[in-house]
Every structure is written in C-alpha cells, then in structure tokens.
PALUM-650031 format. One record per atom (N, C-alpha, C, CB): x, y, z; residue in three letters. Coordinates in steps of 0.2 Angstrom, whole numbers, padded with zeros to 4 digits, always signed. Glycine has a CB too. Layout:
BEGIN
XYZALA/...
% end
This chain:
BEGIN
+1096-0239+0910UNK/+1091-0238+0905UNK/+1093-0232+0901UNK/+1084-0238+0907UNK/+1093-0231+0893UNK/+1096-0227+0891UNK/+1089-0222+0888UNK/+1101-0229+0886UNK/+1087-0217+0889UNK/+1082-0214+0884UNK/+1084-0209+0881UNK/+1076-0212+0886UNK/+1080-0207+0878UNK/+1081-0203+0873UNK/+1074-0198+0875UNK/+1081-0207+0865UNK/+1076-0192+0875UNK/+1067-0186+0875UNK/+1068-0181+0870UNK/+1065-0182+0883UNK/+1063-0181+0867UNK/+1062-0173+0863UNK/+1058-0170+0864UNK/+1062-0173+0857UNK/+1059-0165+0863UNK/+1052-0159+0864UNK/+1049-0155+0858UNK/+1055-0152+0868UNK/+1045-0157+0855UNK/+1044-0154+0849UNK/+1041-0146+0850UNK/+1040-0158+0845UNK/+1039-0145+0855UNK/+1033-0140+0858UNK/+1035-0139+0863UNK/+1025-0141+0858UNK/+1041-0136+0867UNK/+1041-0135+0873UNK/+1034-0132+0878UNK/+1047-0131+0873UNK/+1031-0128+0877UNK/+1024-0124+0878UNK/+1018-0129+0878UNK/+1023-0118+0874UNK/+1020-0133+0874UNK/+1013-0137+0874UNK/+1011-0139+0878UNK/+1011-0141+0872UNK/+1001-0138+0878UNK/+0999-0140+0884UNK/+0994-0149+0882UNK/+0994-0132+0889UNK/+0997-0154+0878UNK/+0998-0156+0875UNK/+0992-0163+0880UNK/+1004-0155+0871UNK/+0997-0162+0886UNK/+0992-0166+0892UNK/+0996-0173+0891UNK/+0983-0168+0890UNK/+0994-0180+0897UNK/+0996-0183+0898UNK/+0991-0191+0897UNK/+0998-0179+0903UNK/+0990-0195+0893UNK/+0987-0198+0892UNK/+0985-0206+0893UNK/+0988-0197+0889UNK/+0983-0209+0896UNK/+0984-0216+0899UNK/+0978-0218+0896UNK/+0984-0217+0907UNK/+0980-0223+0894UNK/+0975-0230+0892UNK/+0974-0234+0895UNK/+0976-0233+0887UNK/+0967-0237+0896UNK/+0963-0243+0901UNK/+0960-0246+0896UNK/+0958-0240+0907UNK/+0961-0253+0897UNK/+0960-0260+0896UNK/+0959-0265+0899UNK/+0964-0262+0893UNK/+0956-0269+0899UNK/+0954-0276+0902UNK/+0949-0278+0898UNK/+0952-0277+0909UNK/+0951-0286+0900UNK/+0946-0291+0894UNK/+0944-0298+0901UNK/+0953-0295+0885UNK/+0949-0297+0906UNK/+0945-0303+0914UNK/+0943-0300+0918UNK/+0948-0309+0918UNK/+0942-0302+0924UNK/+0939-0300+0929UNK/+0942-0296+0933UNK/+0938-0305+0931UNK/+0944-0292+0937UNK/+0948-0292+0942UNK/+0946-0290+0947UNK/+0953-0289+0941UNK/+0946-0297+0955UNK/+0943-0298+0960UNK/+0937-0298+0960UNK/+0945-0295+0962UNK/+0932-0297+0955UNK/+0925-0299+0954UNK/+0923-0291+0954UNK/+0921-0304+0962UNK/+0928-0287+0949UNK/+0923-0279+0947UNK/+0922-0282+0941UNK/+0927-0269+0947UNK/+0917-0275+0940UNK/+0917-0274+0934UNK/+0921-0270+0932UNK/+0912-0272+0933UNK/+0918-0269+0924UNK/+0924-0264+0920UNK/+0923-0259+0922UNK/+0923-0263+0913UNK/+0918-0257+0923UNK/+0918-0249+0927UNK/+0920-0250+0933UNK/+0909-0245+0929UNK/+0920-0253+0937UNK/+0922-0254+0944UNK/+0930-0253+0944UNK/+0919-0262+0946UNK/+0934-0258+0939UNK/+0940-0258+0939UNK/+0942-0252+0939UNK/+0944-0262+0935UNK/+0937-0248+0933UNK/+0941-0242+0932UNK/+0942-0237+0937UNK/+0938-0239+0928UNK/+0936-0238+0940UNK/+0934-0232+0947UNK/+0942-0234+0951UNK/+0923-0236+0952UNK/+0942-0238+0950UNK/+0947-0242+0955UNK/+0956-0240+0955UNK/+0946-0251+0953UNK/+0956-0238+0948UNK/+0961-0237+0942UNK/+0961-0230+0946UNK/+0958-0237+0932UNK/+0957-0225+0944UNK/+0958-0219+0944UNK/+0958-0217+0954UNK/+0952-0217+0939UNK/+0953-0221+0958UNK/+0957-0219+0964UNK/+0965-0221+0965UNK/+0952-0222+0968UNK/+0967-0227+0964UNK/+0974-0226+0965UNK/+0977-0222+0959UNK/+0977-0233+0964UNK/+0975-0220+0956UNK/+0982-0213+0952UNK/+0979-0209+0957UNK/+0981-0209+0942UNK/+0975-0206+0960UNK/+0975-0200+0964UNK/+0977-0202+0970UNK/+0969-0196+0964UNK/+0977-0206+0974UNK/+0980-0208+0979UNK/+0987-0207+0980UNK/+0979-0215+0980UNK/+0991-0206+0973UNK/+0999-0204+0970UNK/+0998-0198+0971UNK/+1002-0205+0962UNK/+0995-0193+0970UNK/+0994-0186+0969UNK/+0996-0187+0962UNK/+0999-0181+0973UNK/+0991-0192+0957UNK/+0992-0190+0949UNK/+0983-0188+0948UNK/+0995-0198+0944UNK/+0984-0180+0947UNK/+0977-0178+0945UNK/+0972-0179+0939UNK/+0978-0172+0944UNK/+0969-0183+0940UNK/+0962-0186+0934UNK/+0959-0181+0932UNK/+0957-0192+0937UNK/+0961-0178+0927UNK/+0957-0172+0923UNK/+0951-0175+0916UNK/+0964-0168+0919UNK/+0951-0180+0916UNK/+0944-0183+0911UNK/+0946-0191+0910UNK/+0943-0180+0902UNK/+0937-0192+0909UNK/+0940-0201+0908UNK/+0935-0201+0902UNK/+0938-0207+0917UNK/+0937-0205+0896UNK/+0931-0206+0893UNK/+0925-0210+0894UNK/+0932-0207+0888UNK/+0921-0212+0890UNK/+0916-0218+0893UNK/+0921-0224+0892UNK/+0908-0219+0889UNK/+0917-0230+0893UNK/+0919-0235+0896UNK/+0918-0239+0884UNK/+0913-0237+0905UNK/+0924-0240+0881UNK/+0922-0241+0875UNK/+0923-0252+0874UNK/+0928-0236+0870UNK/+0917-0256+0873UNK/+0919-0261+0871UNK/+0924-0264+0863UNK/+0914-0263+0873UNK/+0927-0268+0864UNK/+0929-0271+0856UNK/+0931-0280+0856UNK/+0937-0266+0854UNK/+0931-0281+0850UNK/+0932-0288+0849UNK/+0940-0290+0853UNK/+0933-0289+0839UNK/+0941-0293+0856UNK/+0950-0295+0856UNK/+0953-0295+0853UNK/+0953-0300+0857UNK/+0958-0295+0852UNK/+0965-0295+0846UNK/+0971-0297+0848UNK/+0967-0289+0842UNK/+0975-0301+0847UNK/+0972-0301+0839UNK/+0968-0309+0840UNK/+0980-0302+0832UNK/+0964-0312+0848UNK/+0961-0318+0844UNK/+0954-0316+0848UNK/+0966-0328+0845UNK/+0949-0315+0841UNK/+0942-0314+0842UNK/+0937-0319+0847UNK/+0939-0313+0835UNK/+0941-0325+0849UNK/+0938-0328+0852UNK/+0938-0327+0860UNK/+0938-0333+0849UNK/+0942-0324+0863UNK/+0943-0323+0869UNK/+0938-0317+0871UNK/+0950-0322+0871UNK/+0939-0317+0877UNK/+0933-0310+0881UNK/+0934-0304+0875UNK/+0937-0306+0891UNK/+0928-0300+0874UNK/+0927-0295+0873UNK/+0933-0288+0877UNK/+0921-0295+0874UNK/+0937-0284+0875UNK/+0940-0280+0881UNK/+0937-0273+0882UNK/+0948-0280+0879UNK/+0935-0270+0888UNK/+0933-0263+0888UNK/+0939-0258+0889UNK/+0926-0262+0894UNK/+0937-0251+0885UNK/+0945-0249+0887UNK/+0941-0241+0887UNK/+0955-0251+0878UNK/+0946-0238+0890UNK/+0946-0230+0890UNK/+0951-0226+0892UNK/+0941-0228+0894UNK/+0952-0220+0890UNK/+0958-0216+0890UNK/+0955-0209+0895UNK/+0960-0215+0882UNK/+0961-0210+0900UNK/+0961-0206+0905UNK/+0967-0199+0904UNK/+0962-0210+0912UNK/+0965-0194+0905UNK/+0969-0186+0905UNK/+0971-0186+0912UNK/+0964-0179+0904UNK/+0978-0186+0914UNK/+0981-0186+0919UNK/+0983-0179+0920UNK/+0985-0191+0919UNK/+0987-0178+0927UNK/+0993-0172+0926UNK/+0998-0176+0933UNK/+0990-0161+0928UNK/+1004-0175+0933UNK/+1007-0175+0939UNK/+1015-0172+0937UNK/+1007-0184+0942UNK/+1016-0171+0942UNK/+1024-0171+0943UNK/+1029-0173+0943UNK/+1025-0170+0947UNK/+1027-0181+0940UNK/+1030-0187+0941UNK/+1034-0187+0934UNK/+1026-0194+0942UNK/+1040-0189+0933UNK/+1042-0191+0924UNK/+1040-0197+0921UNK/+1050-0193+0921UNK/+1041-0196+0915UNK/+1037-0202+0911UNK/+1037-0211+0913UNK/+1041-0203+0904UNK/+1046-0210+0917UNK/+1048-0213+0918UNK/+1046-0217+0927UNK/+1054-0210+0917UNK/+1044-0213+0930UNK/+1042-0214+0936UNK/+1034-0216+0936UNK/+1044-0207+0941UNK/+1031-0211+0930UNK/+1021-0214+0928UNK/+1022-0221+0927UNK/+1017-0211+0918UNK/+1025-0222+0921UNK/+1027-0230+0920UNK/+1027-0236+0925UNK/+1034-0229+0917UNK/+1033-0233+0930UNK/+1035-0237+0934UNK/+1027-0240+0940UNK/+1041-0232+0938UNK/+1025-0233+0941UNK/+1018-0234+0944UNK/+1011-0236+0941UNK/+1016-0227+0946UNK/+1013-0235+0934UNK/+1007-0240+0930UNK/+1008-0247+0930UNK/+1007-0238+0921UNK/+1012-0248+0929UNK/+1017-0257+0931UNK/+1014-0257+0937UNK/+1027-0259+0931UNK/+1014-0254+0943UNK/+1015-0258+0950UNK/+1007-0257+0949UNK/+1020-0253+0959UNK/+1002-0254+0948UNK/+0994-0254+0947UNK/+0992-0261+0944UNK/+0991-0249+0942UNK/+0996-0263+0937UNK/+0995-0270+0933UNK/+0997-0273+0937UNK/+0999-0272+0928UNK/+1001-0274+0941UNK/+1004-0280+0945UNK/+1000-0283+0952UNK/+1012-0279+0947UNK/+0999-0277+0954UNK/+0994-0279+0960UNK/+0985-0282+0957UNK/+0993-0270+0964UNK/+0983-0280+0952UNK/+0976-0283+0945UNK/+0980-0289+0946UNK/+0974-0279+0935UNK/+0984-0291+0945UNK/+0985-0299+0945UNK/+0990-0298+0937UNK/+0975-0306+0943UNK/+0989-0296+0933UNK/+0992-0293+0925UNK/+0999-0297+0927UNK/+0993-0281+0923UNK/+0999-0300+0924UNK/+1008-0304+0918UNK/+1009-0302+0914UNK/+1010-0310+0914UNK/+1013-0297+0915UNK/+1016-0295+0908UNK/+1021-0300+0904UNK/+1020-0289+0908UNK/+1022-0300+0898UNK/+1025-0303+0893UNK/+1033-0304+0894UNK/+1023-0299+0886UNK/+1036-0313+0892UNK/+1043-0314+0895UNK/+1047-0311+0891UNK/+1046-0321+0897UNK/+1054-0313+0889UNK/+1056-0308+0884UNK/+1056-0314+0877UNK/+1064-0304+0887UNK/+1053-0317+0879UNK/+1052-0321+0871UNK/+1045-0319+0869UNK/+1051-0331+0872UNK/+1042-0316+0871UNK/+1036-0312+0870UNK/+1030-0316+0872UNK/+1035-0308+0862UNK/+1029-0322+0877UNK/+1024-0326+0879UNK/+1019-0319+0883UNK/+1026-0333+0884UNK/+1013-0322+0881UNK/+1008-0318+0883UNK/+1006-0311+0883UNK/+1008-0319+0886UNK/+1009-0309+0876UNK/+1010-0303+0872UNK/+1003-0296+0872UNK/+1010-0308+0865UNK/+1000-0302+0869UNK/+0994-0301+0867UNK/+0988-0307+0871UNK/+0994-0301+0858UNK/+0989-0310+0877UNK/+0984-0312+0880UNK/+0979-0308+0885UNK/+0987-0317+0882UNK/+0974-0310+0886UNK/+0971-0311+0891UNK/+0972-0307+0897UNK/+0972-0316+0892UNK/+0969-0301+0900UNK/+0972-0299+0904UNK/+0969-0297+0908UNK/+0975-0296+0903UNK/+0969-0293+0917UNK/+0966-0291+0921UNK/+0963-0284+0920UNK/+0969-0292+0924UNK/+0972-0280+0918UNK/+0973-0273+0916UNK/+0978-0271+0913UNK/+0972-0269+0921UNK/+0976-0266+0908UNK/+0982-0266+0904UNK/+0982-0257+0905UNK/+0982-0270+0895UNK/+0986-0255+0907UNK/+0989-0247+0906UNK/+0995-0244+0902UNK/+0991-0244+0913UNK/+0992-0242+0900UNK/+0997-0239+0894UNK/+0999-0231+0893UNK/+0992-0240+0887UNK/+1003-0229+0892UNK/+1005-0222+0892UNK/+1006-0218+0885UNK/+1012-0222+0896UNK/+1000-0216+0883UNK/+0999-0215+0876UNK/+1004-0210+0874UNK/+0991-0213+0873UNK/+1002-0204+0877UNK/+1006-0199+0878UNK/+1010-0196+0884UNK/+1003-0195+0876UNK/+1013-0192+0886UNK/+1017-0188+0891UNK/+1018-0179+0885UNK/+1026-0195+0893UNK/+1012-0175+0887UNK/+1014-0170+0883UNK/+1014-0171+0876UNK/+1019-0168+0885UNK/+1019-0166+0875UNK/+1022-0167+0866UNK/+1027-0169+0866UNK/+1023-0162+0860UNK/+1030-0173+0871UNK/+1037-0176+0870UNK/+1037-0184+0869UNK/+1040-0175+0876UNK/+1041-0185+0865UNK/+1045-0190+0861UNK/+1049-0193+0863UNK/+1048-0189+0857UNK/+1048-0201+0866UNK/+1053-0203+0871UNK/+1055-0210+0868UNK/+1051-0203+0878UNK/+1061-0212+0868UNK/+1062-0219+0864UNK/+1068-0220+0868UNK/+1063-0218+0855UNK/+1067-0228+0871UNK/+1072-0232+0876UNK/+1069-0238+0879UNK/+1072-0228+0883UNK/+1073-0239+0882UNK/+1071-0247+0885UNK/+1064-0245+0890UNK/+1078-0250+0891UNK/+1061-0251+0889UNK/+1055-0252+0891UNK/+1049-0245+0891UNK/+1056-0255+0898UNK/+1050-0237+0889UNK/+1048-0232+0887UNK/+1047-0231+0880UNK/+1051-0229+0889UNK/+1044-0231+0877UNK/+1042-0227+0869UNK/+1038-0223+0872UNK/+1038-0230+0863UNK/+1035-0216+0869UNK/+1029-0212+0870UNK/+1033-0206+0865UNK/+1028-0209+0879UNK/+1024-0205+0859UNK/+1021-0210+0862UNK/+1021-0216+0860UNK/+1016-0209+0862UNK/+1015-0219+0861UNK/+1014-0227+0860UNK/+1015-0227+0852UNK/+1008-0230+0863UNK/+1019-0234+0852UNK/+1020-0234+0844UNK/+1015-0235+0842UNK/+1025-0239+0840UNK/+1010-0240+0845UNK/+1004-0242+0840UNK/+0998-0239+0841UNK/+1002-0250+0841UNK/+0997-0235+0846UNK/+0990-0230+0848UNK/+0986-0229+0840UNK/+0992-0220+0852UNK/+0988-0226+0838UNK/+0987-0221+0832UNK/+0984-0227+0829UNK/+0994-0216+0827UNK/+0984-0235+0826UNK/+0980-0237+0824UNK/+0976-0242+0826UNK/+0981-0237+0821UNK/+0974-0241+0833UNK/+0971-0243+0836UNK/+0963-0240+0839UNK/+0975-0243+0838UNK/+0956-0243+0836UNK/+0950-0239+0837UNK/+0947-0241+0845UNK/+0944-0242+0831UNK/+0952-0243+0847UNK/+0949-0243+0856UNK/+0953-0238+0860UNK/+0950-0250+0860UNK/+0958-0236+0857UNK/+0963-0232+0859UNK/+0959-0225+0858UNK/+0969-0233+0854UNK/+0958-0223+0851UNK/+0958-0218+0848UNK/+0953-0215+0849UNK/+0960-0218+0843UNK/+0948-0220+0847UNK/+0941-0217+0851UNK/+0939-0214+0857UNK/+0937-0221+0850UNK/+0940-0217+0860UNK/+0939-0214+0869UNK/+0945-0209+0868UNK/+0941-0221+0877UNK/+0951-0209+0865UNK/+0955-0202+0864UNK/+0953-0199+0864UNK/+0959-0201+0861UNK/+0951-0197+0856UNK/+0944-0192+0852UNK/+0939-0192+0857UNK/+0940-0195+0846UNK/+0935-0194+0861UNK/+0930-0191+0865UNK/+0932-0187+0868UNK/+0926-0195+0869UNK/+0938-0187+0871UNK/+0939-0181+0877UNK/+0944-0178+0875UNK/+0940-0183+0885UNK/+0948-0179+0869UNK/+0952-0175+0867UNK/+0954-0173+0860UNK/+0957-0176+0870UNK/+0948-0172+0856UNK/+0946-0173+0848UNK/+0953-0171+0845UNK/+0938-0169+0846UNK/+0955-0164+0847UNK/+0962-0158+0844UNK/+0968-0161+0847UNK/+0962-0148+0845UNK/+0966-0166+0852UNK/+0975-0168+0853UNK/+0979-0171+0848UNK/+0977-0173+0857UNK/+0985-0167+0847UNK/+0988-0168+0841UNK/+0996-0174+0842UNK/+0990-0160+0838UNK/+0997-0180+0839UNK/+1001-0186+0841UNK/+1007-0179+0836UNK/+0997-0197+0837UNK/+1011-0181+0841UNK/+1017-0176+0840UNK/+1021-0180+0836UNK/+1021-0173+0845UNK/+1021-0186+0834UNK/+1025-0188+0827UNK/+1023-0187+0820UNK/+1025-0195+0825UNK/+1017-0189+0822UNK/+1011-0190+0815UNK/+1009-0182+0814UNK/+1002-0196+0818UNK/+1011-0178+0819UNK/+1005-0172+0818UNK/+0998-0171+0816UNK/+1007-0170+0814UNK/+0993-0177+0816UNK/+0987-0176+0816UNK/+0983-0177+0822UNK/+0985-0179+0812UNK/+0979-0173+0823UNK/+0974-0175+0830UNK/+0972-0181+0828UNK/+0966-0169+0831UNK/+0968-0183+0838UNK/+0965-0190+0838UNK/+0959-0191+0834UNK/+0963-0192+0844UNK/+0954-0186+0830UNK/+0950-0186+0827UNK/+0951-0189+0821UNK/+0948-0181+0828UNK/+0955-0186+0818UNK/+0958-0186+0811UNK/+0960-0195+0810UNK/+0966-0179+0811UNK/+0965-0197+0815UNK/+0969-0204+0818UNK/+0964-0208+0817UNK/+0971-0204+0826UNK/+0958-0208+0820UNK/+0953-0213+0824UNK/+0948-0214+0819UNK/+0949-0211+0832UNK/+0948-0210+0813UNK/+0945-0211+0807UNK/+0948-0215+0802UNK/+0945-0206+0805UNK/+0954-0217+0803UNK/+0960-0221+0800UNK/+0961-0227+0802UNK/+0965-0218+0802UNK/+0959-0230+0809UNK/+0961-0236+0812UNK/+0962-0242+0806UNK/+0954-0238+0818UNK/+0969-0247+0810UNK/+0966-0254+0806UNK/+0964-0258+0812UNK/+0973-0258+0800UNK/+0966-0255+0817UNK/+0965-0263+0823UNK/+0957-0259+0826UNK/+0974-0265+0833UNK/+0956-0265+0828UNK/+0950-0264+0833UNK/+0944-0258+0829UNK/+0955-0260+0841UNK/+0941-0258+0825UNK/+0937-0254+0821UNK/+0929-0256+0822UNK/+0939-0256+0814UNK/+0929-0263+0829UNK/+0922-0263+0830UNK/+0923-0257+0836UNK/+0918-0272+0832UNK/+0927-0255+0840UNK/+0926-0253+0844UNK/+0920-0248+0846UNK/+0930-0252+0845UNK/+0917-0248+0850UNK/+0909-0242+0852UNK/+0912-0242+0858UNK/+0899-0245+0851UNK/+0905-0236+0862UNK/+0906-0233+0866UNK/+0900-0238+0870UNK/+0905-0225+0864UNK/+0903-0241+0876UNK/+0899-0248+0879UNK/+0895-0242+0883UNK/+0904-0255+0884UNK/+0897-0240+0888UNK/+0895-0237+0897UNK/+0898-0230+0896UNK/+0900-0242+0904UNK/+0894-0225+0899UNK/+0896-0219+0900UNK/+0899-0218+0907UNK/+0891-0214+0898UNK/+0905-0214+0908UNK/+0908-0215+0913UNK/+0906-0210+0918UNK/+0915-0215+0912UNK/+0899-0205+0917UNK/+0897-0199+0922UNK/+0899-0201+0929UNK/+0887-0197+0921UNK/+0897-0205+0931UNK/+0896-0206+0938UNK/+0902-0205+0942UNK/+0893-0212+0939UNK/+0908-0207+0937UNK/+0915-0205+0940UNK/+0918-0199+0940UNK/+0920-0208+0936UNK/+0917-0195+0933UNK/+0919-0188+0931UNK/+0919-0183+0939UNK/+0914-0185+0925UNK/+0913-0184+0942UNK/+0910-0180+0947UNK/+0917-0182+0951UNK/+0902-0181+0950UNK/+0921-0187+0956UNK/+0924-0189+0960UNK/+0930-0185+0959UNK/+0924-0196+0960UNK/+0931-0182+0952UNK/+0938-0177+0953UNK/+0935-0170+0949UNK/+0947-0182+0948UNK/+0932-0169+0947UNK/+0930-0161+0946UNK/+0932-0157+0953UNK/+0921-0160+0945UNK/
% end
C-alpha cells in the first residue's frame, strides 16, 4: 500500500477524529448502546476517548426510505498510525456484522450495523490505498459535522482551512440532521 502523508502543522494539537454511524440493529442494542460498546472496545486498544458528542439522528442517504441512521463523532488519542486506527476500525465493523462494499462498489451506501470512519488523524494529510484523511466527504456532510461542531466547534479541516463550525453551516448531504440523545451518561466512563 503506497501513502502519501503531510504535515501541514507539525505542532498541532489538531486531535484525532472518528465518526459513528448506524442505521440497523446490532445484536439487539441500541444506538446508544452500540455506542457505549464502540467506545469500550477503542479503550480496551489503549485508544484514549477524550469526547463523544450526543447521539445525532438523520434521514438515510442517499435512499430516504431505509432506517433513519444515528451517528456521532468521537475525540480519540493513541499511539497507533493512521494506518493501524483504520485497521482496528475495520476489525470493530466486522465483528457489528458491517459489509463493506466489493470492488464494484455493491453496498456502498447500504444499510448498515456500524460504520467508522476516520475523519481526521491530527492535521495530517494522507492520501493512498484504502486511507484518505481527512475524509474526502466529511466537510459536507450534516451528521458528520454537526456532532463534530459540538465537541470540537474551532477544529480546523486542514485542506479546507475552515473550522467545523463554519463547515456544518455549509452542509449539502444530510441537512435534516439534529441532535437525537445526549451522550452524558457515557462521558463520565472515560473522564
């Protein structure tokens, strides 16, 4: 696998950003439940869960008629590379039951258990096989951006150079997204 990394801000303390999604069931939790679930296995890695936002519902996309998906974005830290987060965000999906998409792109945008996403990694810029970061499509995305902006309003997308605030004002996908469930009850389990 070939990548590519840049550093735009060596010093930045720019943080580490994971996106949570699901739109089915997995094993009979809830959305909060999965999450709770989410975030004990990242620390079980020794990957530190520094904020989680609340818990944001939205329409599906792109087809409005399947489940509703709840998503939220978690502040990490670890030791791990981008490349190894990744690796371990896939083995979380796969164990949720999650299929990811073949290389004819089937099931792209379907239906899922859990979806993790690696918005950011710092202020670095990474472009490769099965790695982008950040994510090409975050920025216009209102399920993304929004639970971004709650817990991290001045993070600034190191392409774009504009905070999530600024971004999430902009959205074109996902624009019903709101704020479903507040996530208090979790926050306490890693302070």
């Amino acid at each position: 696998m070939s990548l590519t990394h840049y550093h735009i801000t060596p010093d930045s303390e720019q943080g580490i950003f994971i996106a949570y999604g699901a739109n089915l069931p997995w094993g009979g939790h809830s959305a909060m439940q999965a999450l709770v679930n989410v975030v004990k296995q990242l620390q079980s890695e020794n990957i530190s869960v520094k904020a989680v936002s609340s818990l944001w519902q939205s329409e599906a996309w792109p087809d409005p008629a399947d489940p509703p998906y709840m998503n939220a974005v978690l502040k990490v830290e670890t030791s791990d590379s981008p490349e190894q987060l990744l690796e371990y965000l896939h083995k979380i999906e796969a164990e949720a039951g999650r299929v990811r998409y073949t290389s004819d792109h089937k099931n792209v945008n379907a239906p899922r258990t859990l979806d993790l996403d690696m918005i950011a990694y710092h202020d670095q810029v990474i472009s490769g096989d099965g790695l982008i970061v950040p994510h090409p499509r975050a920025h216009e995305r209102g399920f993304v951006m929004g639970p971004l902006a709650e817990i991290a309003p001045d993070w600034v997308h190191p392409v774009l150079k504009r905070t999530a605030s600024d971004l999430y004002a902009e959205v074109t996908v996902g624009r019903d997204a709101h704020i479903a469930e507040t996530t208090d009850e979790i926050r306490v389990s890693y302070s």
